[in-house]
C-alpha positions in Angstrom: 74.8 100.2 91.7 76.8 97.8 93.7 77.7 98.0 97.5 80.4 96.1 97.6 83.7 97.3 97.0 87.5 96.1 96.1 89.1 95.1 99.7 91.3 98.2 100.4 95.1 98.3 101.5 94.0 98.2 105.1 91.5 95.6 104.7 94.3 92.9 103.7 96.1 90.9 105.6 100.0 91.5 105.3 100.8 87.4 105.7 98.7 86.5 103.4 99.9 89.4 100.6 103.8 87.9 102.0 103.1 84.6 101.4 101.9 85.0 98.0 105.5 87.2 97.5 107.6 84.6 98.9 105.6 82.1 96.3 106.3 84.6 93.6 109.9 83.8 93.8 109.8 80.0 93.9 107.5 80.2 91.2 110.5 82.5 89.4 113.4 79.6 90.4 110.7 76.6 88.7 110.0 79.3 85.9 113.6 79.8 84.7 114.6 76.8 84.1 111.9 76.3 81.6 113.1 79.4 79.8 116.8 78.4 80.4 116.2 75.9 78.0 115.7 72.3 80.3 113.0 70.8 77.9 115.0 71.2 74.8 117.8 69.0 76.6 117.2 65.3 76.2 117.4 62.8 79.7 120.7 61.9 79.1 121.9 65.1 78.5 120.6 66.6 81.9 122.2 63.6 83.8 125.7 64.4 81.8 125.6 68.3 82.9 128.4 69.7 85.1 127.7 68.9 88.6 126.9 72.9 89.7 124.5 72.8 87.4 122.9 69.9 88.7 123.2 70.5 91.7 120.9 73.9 91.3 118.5 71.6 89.5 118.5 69.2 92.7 117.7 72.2 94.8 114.7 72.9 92.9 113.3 70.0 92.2 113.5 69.2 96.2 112.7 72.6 97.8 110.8 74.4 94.8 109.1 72.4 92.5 105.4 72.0 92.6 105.9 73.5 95.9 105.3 76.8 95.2 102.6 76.9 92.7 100.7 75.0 95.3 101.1 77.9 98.2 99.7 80.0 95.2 96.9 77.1 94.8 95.9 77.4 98.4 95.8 81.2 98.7 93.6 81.0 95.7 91.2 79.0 97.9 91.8 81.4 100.9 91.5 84.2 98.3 88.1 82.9 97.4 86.9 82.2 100.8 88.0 85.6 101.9 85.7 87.0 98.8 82.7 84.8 99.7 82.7 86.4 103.1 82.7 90.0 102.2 80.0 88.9 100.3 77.3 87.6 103.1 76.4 91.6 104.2 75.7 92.4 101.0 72.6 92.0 98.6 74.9 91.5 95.8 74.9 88.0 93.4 78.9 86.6 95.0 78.5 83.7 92.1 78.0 86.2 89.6 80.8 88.2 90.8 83.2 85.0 91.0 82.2 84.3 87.5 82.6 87.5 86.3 86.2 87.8 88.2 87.2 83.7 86.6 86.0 85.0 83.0 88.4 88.1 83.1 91.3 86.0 85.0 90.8 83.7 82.2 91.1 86.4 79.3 94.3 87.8 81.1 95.8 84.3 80.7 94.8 83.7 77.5 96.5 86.9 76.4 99.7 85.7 78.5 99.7 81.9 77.3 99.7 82.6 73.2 101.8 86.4 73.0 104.1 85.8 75.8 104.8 82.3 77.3 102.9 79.0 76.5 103.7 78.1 79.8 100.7 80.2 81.6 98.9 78.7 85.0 96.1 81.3 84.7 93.8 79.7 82.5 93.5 76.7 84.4 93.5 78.6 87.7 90.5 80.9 86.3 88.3 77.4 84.3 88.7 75.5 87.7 88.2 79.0 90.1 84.9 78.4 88.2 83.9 75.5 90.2 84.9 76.8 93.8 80.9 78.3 94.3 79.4 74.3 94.1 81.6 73.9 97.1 81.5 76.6 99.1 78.6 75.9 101.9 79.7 72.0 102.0 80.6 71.1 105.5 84.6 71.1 106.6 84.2 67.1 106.5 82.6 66.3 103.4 85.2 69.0 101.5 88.1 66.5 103.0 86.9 63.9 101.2 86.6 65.7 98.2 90.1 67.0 99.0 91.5 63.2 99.5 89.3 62.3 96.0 90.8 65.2 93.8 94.7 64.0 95.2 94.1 60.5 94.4 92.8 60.9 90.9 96.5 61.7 89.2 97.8 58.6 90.6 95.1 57.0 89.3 95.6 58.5 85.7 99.2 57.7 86.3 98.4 53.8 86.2 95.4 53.8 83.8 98.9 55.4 81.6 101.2 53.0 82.7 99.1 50.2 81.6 97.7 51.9 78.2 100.7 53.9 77.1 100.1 53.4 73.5 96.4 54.7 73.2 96.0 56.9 70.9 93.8 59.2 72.7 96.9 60.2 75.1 98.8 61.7 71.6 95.9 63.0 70.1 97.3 66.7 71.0 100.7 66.2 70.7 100.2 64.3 67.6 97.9 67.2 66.0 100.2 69.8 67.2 103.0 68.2 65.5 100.7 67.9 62.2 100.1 71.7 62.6 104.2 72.7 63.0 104.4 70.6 59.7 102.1 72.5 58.0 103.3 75.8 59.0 106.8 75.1 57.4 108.6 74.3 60.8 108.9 70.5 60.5 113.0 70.4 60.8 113.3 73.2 63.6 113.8 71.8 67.6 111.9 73.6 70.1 115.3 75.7 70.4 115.6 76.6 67.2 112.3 78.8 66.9 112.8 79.6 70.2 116.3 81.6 69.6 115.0 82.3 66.2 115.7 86.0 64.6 111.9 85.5 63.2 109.2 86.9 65.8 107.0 85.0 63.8 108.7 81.4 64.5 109.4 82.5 68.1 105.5 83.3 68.7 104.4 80.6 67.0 105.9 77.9 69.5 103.3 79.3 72.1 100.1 78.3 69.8 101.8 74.9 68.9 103.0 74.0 72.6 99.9 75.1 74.1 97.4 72.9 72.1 98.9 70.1 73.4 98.5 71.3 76.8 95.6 70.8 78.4 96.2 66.5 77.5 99.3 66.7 79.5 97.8 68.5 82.7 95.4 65.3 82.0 98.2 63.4 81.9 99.9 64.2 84.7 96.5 65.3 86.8 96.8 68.8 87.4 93.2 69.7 86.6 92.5 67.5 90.4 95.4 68.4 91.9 94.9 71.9 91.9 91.4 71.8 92.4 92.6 69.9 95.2 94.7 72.5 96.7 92.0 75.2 95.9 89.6 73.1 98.4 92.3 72.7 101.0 92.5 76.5 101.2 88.8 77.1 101.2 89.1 74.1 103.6 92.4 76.2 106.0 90.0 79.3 105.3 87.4 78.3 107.9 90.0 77.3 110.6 92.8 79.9 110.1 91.1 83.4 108.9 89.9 83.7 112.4 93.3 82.9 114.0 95.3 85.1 111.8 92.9 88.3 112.3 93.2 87.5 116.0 97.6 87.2 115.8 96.4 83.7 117.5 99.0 80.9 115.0 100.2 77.9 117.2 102.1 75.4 114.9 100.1 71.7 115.9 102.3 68.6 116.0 100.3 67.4 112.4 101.7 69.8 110.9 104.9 69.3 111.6 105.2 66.3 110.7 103.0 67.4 107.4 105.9 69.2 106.2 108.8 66.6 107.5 106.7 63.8 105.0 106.9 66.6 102.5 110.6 66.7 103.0 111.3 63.3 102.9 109.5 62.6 100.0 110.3 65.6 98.0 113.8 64.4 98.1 112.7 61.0 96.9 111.3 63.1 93.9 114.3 64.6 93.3 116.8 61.7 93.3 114.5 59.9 90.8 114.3 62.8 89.0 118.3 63.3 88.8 118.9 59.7 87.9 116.6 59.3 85.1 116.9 62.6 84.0 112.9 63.3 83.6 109.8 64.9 85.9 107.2 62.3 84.2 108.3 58.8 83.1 105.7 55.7 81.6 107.5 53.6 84.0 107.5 51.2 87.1 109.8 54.2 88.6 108.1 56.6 87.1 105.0 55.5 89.2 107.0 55.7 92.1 108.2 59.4 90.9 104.4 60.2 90.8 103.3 59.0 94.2 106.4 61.1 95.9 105.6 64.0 93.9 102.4 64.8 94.5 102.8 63.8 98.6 105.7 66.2 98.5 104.5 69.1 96.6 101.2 69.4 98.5 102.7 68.0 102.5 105.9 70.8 102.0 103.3 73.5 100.3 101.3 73.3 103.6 104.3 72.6 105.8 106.2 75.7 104.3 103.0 78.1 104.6 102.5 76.6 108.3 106.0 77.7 109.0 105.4 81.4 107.5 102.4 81.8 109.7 104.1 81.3 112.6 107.1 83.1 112.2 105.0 86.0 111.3 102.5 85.6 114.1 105.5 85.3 116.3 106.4 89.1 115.7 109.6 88.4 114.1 110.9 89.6 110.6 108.4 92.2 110.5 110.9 93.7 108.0 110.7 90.8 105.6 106.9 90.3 105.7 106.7 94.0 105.1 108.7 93.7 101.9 107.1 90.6 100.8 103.8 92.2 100.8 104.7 94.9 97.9 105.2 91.6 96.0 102.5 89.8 96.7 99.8 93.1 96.4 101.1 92.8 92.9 100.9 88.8 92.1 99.3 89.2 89.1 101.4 92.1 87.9 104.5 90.6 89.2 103.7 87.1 87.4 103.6 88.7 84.2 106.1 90.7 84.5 109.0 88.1 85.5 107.6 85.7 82.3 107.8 88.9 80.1 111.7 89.5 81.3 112.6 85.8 81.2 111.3 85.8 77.5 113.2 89.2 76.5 116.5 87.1 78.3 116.1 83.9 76.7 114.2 84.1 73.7 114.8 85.4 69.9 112.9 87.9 71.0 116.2 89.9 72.6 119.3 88.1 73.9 118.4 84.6 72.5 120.6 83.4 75.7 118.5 80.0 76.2 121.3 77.2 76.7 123.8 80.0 76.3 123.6 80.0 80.1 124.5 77.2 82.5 121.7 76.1 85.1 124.4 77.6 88.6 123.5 80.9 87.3 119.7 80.6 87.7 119.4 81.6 90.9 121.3 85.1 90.4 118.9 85.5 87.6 115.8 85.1 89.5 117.5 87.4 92.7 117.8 90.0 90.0 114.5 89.6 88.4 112.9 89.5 91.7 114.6 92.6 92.9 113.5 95.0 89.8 110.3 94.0 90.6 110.3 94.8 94.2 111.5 98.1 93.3 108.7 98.2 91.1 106.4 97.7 93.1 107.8 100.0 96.0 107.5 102.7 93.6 104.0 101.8 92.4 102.2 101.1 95.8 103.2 104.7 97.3 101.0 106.2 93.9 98.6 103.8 93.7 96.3 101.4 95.9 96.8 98.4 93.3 99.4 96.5 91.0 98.3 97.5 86.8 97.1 94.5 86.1 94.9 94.1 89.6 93.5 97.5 88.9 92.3 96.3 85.4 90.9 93.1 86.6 89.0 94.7 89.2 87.6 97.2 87.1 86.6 94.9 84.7 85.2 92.4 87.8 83.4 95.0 90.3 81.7 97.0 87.3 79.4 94.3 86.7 78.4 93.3 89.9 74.5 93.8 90.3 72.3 93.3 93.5 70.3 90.5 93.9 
């Protein structure tokens, strides 16, 4: 038998479960406009839309894009840190159970990427989770320089594309993907098309096509480092802040203020290149440029944003909205799936088929909406039980096998 045990409601800490409920909802804003319909819309199409419309998409790209899935990226490191320690009282095997946890975490998102939304950030958050136990007892200075490594590497992929753009390697996926689609009969259809399609089949089938392809572009565009990256910084904030938060001792330094003013700055660089060409990613002297502010923006207002959320909670104030961010956040997993499954119900064929039948200004009343179902949701389920569905299934699956050394 083991002895150790799934962390209890009292055992958590209510910024952290509030930080990961206030990422739940940017993640929501960058979400929707996926399942809106923004990649079936060619460059010079988004640059011609109404100017609410892009004004929303502004908004997002400056304030929500990349931002929030790296909060989520860094609490994955604190998470893991957070595990680790529970672990040093015990005789149990913690790689084991990490493994164990990443496997199961991996199956979920499997399950998630080809029946509900090729669009999934599970399976690379559970393959790369994997690596978190080679780094765990390296000292706080040699993890920065792994940190400032792994954030360097997708500008570096960036040029090495710039100056090889027409290698075949970089369209192998896409090129086999698009081989596959022929061979399935779907050769004339746009990603719209099967997307607001009548047929289940064609609608579930864009999910296997788009996610082959995949894993190239997170090459591409260097996700694989960058959110291995963030995963470290956490570990990384882990050693420094756990103490202070269990302690109510947050003090905001001068570094990171100006962490998050750089991630402001640059963030809105990101998003006026991204308005005037009309594209996130771009094989281009300003698409370089596009890169570099990108990935110092996400990451600098990621940190600057969760500094700023640790203060105002340490501070005593909006106890009301940390409390109600929480039920979201005890329920990230559950709550993840749960928004994709009602964006796809909204916008695909599978029920109102309303992709591009609804302009970009109404996205954020969509997400409000989404977002407040599921906090009822979750009100309801926390008072009858200690964990979210989903959490209870991956911790059952993840604690029964953990064995003593």
């Amino acid at each position: 038998m083991s002895d150790i045990k799934p962390t209890i409601a009292s055992e958590r800490l209510q910024v952290l479960d509030a930080l990961r409920g206030f990422a739940l909802f940017g993640i929501l804003l960058a979400n929707l406009y996926s399942f809106m319909g923004y990649n079936t819309y060619r460059p010079e199409e988004i640059i011609a839309l109404p100017i609410l419309d892009r004004a929303v998409l502004f908004f997002i790209d400056w304030f929500v894009e990349g931002k929030f899935y790296g909060i989520f990226s860094i609490l994955f490191g604190v998470g893991f840190a957070l595990q680790a320690e529970r672990f040093r009282s015990t005789n149990s095997s913690f790689s084991a159970f990490w493994f164990r946890r990443m496997i199961v975490l991996c199956c979920i998102g499997l399950l998630h990427m080809y029946l509900v939304w090729n669009g999934d950030i599970l399976t690379l958050y559970s393959l790369l989770g994997m690596l978190l136990p080679f780094f765990l007892n390296l000292s706080n200075r040699v993890l920065l320089r792994w940190v400032v490594v792994l954030l360097l590497i997708p500008l570096l992929i960036h040029g090495l594309l710039y100056f090889t753009p027409e290698a075949s390697f970089w369209g192998s996926m896409r090129h086999f993907s698009a081989d596959l689609k022929t061979q399935w009969g779907f050769a004339d259809r746009s990603l719209l098309e099967m997307r607001t399609s009548d047929s289940a089949l064609e609608v579930f089938s864009v999910n296997v096509l788009y996610a082959l392809p995949r894993p190239m572009s997170y090459l591409m565009s260097g996700r694989y480092f960058q959110v291995l990256g963030l995963f470290l910084i956490g570990l990384w904030l882990a050693r420094y802040w756990l103490p202070r938060i269990r302690n109510n001792n947050i003090s905001v330094p001068p570094t990171a203020v100006w962490v998050g003013v750089i991630g402001l700055v640059t963030s809105l660089g990101y998003a006026v290149i991204k308005s005037a060409i009309g594209t996130p990613f771009a094989v281009s002297e300003i698409g370089l440029i596009q890169a570099l502010v990108y990935h110092i923006g996400s990451t600098s207002l990621a940190l600057g944003i969760s500094m700023l959320i640790l203060y105002v909670w340490a501070s005593g104030r909006a106890k009301f909205m940390f409390r109600n961010l929480a039920l979201l956040g005890r329920m990230a997993l559950t709550n993840y799936i749960f928004q994709n499954v009602t964006a796809v119900l909204l916008f695909f064929g599978y029920g109102l088929a309303l992709m591009r039948e609804v302009p970009f200004a109404y996205l954020p009343w969509f997400a409000f909406g989404i977002l407040v179902v599921q906090w009822i949701f979750s009100r309801v389920w926390l008072r009858r039980f200690k964990q979210g569905p989903l959490e209870s299934v991956w911790r059952k699956l993840t604690y029964r096998s953990v064995k003593p050394k």
